[in-house]
C-alpha positions in Angstrom: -2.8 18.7 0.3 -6.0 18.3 1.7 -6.9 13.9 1.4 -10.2 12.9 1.4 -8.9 9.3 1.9 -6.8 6.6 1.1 -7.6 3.4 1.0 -3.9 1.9 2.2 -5.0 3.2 5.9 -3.7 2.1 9.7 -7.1 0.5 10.0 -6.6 -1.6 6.2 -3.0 -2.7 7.3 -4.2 -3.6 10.6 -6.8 -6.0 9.3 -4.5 -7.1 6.5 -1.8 -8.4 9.3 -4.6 -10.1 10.9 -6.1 -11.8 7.8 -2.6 -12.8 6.3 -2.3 -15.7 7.5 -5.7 -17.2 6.8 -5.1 -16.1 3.0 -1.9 -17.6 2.6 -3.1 -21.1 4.0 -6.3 -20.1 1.0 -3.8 -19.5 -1.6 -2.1 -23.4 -0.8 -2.5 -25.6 -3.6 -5.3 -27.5 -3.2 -5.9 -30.9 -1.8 -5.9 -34.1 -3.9 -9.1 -34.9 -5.5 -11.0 -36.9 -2.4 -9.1 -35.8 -0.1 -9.7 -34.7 3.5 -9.4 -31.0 4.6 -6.5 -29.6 6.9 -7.5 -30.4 10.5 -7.7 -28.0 12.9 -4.6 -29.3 14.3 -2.5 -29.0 11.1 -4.2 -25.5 10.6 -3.0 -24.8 14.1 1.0 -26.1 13.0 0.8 -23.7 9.4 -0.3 -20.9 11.2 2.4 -21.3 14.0 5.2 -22.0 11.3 3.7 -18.8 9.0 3.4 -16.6 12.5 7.0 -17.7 13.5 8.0 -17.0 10.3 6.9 -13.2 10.3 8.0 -12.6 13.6 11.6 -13.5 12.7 11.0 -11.6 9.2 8.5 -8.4 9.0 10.1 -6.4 6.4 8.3 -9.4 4.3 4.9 -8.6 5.2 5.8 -4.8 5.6 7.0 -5.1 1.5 3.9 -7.1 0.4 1.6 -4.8 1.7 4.1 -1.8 0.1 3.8 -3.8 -3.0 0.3 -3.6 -2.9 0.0 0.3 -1.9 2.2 1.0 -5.2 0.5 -1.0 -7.1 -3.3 0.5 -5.8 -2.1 3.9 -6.9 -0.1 3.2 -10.0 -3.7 1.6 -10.7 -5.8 4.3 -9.5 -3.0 6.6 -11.2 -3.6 5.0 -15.1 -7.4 4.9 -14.2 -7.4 8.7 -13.9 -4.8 9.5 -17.0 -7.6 7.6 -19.2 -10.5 9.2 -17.7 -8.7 12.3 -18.5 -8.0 11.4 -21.6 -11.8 10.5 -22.0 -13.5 13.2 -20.7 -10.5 16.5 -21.6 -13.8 18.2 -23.3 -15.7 18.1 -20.2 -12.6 18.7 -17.9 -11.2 22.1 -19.9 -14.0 23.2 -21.7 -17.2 22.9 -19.5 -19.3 26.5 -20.1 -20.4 26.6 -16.5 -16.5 26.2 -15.3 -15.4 29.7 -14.4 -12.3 31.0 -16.2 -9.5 33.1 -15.8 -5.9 34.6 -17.6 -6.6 34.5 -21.8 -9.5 32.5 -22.9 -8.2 31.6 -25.6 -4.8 30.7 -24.1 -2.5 28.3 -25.4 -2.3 26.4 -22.6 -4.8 25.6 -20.1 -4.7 25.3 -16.1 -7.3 23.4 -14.4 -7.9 23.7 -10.6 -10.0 21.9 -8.0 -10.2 23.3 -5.0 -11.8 24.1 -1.6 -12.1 28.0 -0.2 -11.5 26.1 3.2 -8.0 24.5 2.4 -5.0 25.7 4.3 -2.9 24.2 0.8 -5.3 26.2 -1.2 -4.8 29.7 0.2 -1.1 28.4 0.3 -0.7 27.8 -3.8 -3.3 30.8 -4.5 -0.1 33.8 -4.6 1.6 31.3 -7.2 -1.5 31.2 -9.1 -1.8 34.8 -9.0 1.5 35.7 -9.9 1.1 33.3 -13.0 -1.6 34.6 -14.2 -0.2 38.0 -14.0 3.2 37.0 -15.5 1.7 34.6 -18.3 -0.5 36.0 -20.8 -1.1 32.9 -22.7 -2.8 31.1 -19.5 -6.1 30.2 -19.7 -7.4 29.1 -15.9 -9.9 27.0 -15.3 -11.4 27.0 -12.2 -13.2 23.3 -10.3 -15.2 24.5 -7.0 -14.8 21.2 -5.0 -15.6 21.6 -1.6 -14.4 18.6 -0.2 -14.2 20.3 3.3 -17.9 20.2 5.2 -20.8 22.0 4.5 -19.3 25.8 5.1 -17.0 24.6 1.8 -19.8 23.6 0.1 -21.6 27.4 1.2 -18.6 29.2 0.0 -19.1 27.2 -3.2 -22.6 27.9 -4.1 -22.0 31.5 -3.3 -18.8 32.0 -5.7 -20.8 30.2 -8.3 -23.8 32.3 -8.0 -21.9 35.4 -7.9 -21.2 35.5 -11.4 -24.8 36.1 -12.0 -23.6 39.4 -11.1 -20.3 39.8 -12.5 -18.2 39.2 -9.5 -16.7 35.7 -9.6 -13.0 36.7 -9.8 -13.9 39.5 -6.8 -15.6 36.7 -4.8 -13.1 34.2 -5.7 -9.8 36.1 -4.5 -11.6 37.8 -1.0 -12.3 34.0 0.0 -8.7 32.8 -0.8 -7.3 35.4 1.1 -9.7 35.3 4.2 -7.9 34.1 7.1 -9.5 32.0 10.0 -12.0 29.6 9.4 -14.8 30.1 7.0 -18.4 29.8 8.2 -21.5 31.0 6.1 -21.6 34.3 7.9 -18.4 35.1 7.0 -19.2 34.5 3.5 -21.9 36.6 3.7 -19.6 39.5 5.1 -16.8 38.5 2.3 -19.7 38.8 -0.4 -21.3 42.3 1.0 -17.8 43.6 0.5 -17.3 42.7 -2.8 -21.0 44.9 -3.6 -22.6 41.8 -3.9 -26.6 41.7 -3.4 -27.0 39.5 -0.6 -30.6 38.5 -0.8 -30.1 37.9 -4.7 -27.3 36.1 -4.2 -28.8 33.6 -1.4 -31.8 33.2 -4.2 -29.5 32.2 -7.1 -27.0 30.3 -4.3 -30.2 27.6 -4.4 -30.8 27.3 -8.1 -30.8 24.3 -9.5 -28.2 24.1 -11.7 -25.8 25.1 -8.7 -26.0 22.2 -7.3 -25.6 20.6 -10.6 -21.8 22.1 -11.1 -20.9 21.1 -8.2 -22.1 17.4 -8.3 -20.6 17.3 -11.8 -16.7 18.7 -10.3 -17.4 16.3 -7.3 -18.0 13.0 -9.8 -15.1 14.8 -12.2 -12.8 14.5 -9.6 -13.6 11.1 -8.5 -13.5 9.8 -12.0 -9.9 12.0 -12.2 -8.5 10.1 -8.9 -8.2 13.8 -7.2 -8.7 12.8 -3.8 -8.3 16.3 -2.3 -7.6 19.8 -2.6 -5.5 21.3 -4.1 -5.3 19.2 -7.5 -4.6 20.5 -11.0 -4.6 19.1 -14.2 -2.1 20.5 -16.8 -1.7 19.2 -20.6 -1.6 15.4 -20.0 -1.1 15.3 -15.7 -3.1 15.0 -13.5 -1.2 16.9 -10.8 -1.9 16.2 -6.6 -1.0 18.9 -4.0 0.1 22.5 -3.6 3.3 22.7 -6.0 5.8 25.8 -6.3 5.3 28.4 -9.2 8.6 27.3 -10.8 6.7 23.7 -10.9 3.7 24.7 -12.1 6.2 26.8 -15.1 7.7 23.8 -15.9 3.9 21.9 -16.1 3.0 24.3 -17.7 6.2 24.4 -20.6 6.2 20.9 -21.1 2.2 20.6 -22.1 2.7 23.7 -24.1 5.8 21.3 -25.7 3.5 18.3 -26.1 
């Protein structure tokens, strides 16, 4: 999977080791009423006794700030099930979404994704051979290009396409082009799916393109999806490339629910 970020990084841990100690001596109760502050000598004795303390004990600090990643993204996690839960029209039945399989499938598949993700071209023959093999999948496809501004080219021009009936052309050509992606070779990808270039680089800068793709971008963001691949199935919320047996059993279990 591609990350966008995470906030738990070498940088955060680095700075939390270095401000630990400072906190803890913030946390102490607090002085009697009228009484003077810690002098810089006594602060000098805590901090030596708290900095001798993790120096004979790590794993303690290493398991706080553990403690604190799980709990960040079990946070983060319940954040994005009830924005889910809050926003399911908007996320499975948005008319400018692309779709794919049975439209009016009994069970739904909802992908954001990036034309430029290595974990995206990976998961696409799974996604393929599901929607071949399952004729009760409805596909729902979230252009998120997360990836620089060729992503955000290949975007706007699978988008447009459909103005000309060639979204599901456009889309598969990009997923299986190998090598980097700039915005001539999406200009060669869209030529040899019979697009019209010159109409397609006018409709590429409408308006409401730009619109989609802010509203998958904020979508995401309100989803926790902090990179590409992620898919939302029934009730999940689903990070990552994941096997086609995986995405079966997804896919059973929200049919089930």
């Amino acid at each position: 999977m591609v990350m966008l970020f995470w906030p738990f990084s070498r940088r955060f841990r680095l700075r939390t080791i270095a401000l630990w100690v400072g906190a803890v001596l913030a946390l102490m109760p607090a002085s009697p009423v009228g009484a003077a502050e810690f002098t810089a000598e006594q602060r000098q004795a805590i901090e030596g006794i708290i900095r001798d303390y993790l120096q004979k004990n790590p794993e303690a600090l290493l398991d706080a700030l553990q403690a604190a990643e799980d709990k960040a993204k079990g946070e983060a996690h319940d954040k994005g099930l009830a924005a889910l839960a809050a926003r399911r029209h908007e996320v499975l039945d948005d008319p400018d979404a692309p779709v794919a399989g049975n439209p009016q499938g009994n069970a739904s598949l909802v992908e954001f994704f990036d034309y430029r993700c290595p974990y995206c071209k990976q998961v696409e023959p799974s996604l393929e051979a599901l929607l071949t093999a399952d004729r009760q999948l409805r596909f729902v496809y979230k252009e998120y290009p997360v990836l620089g501004p060729e992503s955000v080219t290949a975007a706007k021009a699978a988008l447009a396409s459909r103005k000309q009936d060639k979204y599901d052309e456009m889309h598969r050509t990009l997923m299986a082009l190998k090598g980097q992606i700039d915005d001539a070779a999406v200009f060669r990808v869209a030529g040899s799916v019979g697009l019209d270039i010159e109409r397609l680089k006018r409709d590429m800068a409408a308006p409401d393109i730009d619109r989609m793709l802010k509203a998958n971008s904020n979508l995401a963001t309100a989803l926790d999806i902090r990179g590409t691949p992620g898919f939302v199935i029934g009730n999940e919320i689903v990070p990552g490339a994941i096997s086609l047996e995986a995405l079966k059993q997804l896919i059973d279990t929200a049919r089930k629910k």
